[in-house]
C-alpha positions as CSV (number, residue, x, y, z in Angstrom):
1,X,0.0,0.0,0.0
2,X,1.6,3.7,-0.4
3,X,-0.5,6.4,1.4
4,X,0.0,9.7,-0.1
5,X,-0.8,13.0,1.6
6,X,-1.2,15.9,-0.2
7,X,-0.6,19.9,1.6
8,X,0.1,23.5,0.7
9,X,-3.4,24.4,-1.0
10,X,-5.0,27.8,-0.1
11,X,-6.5,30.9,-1.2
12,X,-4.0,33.1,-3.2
13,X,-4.9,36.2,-6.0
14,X,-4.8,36.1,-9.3
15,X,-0.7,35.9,-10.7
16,X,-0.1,34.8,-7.2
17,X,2.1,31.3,-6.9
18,X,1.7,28.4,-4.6
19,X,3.5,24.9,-4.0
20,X,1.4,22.2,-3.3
21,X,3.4,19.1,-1.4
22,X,2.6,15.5,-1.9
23,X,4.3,13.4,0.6
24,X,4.4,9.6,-0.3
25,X,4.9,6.8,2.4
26,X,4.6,3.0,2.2
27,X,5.5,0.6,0.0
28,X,8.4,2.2,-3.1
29,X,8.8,1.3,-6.5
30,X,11.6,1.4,-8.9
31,X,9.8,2.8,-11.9
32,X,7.1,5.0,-11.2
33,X,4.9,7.7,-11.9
34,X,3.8,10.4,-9.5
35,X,0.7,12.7,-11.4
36,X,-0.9,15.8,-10.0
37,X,-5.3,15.9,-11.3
38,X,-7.3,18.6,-10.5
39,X,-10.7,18.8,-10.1
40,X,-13.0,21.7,-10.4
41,X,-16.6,22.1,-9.2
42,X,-19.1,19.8,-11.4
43,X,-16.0,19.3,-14.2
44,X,-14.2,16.3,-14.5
45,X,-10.9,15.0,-13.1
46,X,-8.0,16.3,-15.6
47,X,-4.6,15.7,-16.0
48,X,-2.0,18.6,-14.7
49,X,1.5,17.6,-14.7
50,X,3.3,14.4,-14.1
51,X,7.3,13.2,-12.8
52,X,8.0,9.8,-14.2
53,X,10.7,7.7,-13.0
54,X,12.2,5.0,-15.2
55,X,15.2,2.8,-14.6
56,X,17.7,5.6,-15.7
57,X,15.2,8.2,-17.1
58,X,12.9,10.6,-15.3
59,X,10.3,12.9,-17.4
60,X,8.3,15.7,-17.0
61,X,4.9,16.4,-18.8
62,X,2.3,18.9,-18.6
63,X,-1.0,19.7,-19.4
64,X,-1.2,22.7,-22.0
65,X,-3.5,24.7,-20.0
66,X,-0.4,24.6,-17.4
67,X,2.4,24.8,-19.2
68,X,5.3,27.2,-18.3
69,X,3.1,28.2,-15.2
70,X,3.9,25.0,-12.8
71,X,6.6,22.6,-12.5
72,X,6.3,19.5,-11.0
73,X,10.0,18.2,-9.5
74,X,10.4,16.0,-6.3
75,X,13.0,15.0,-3.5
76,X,13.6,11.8,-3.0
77,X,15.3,12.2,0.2
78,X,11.7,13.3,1.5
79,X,9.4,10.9,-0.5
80,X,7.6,14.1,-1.6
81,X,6.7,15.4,-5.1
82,X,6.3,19.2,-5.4
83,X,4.0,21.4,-7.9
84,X,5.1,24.7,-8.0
85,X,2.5,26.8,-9.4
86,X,3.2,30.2,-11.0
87,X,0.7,33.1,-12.5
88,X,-2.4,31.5,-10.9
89,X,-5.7,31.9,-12.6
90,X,-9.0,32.3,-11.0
91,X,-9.5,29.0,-13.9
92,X,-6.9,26.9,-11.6
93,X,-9.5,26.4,-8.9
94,X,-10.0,23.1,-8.2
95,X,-9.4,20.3,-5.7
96,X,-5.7,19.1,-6.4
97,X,-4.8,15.4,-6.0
98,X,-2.2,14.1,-6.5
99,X,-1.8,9.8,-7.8
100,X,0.8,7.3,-8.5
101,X,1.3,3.7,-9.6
102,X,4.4,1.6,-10.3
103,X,4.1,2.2,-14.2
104,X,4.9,4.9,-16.7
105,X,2.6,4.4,-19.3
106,X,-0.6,6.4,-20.1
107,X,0.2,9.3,-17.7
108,X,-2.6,11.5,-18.3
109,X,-5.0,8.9,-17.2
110,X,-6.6,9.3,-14.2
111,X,-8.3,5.5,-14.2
112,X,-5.0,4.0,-14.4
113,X,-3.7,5.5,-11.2
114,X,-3.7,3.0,-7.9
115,X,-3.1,5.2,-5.6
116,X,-4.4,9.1,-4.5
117,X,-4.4,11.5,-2.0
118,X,-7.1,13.1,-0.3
119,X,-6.8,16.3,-2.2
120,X,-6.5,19.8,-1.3
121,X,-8.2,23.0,-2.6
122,X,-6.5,25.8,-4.4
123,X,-8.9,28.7,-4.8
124,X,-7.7,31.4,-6.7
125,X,-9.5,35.1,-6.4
126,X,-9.6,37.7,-9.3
């Protein structure tokens, strides 16, 4: 089982920046991907930004509505994946989860994640 716990969500202005935290504990895996979803108010789950972590690779990706706003990066030493997020929108409210699973294929889906936090809101004012 891996438990992951998610913190650093809040209420922040328009152009303001956050960093939401995502500490994983539990069971580790050698190739891995670690995803960040956000959910807004009667939308659907989407796709933010993703680390994956192959044998000797590791990979970024991002969602288009995010890009060159956030950047997702982690520590290993902590177990914690970060999401720094830049030039906020009032359109980047949502919940913010983030997921993982011991695979790096198909990162942008949500349904093939095993594993997800409880989420935490990001509410961004205009």
């Amino acid at each position: 089982q891996v438990q992951l716990v998610e913190s650093g969500g809040g209420l922040v202005q328009s152009g303001g920046s956050l960093t939401l935290s995502c500490a994983a504990s539990g069971r580790t895996f050698s190739r891995y991907a670690m995803a960040w979803f956000r959910q807004a108010p009667g939308k659907e789950r989407e796709f933010v930004a993703v680390i994956a972590i192959g044998w000797s690779t590791l990979s970024t990706t991002y969602a288009d509505s995010v890009k060159g706003r956030f950047t997702v990066s982690r520590d290993n030493a902590k177990n914690t994946v970060y999401l720094q997020m830049t030039s906020l929108k009032p359109e980047d409210t949502a919940v913010y989860y983030c997921a993982t699973k011991p695979r790096i294929s198909t990162v942008d889906q949500a349904t093939t994640y095993d594993y997800w936090g409880q989420g935490t809101q990001v509410t961004v004012s205009s």
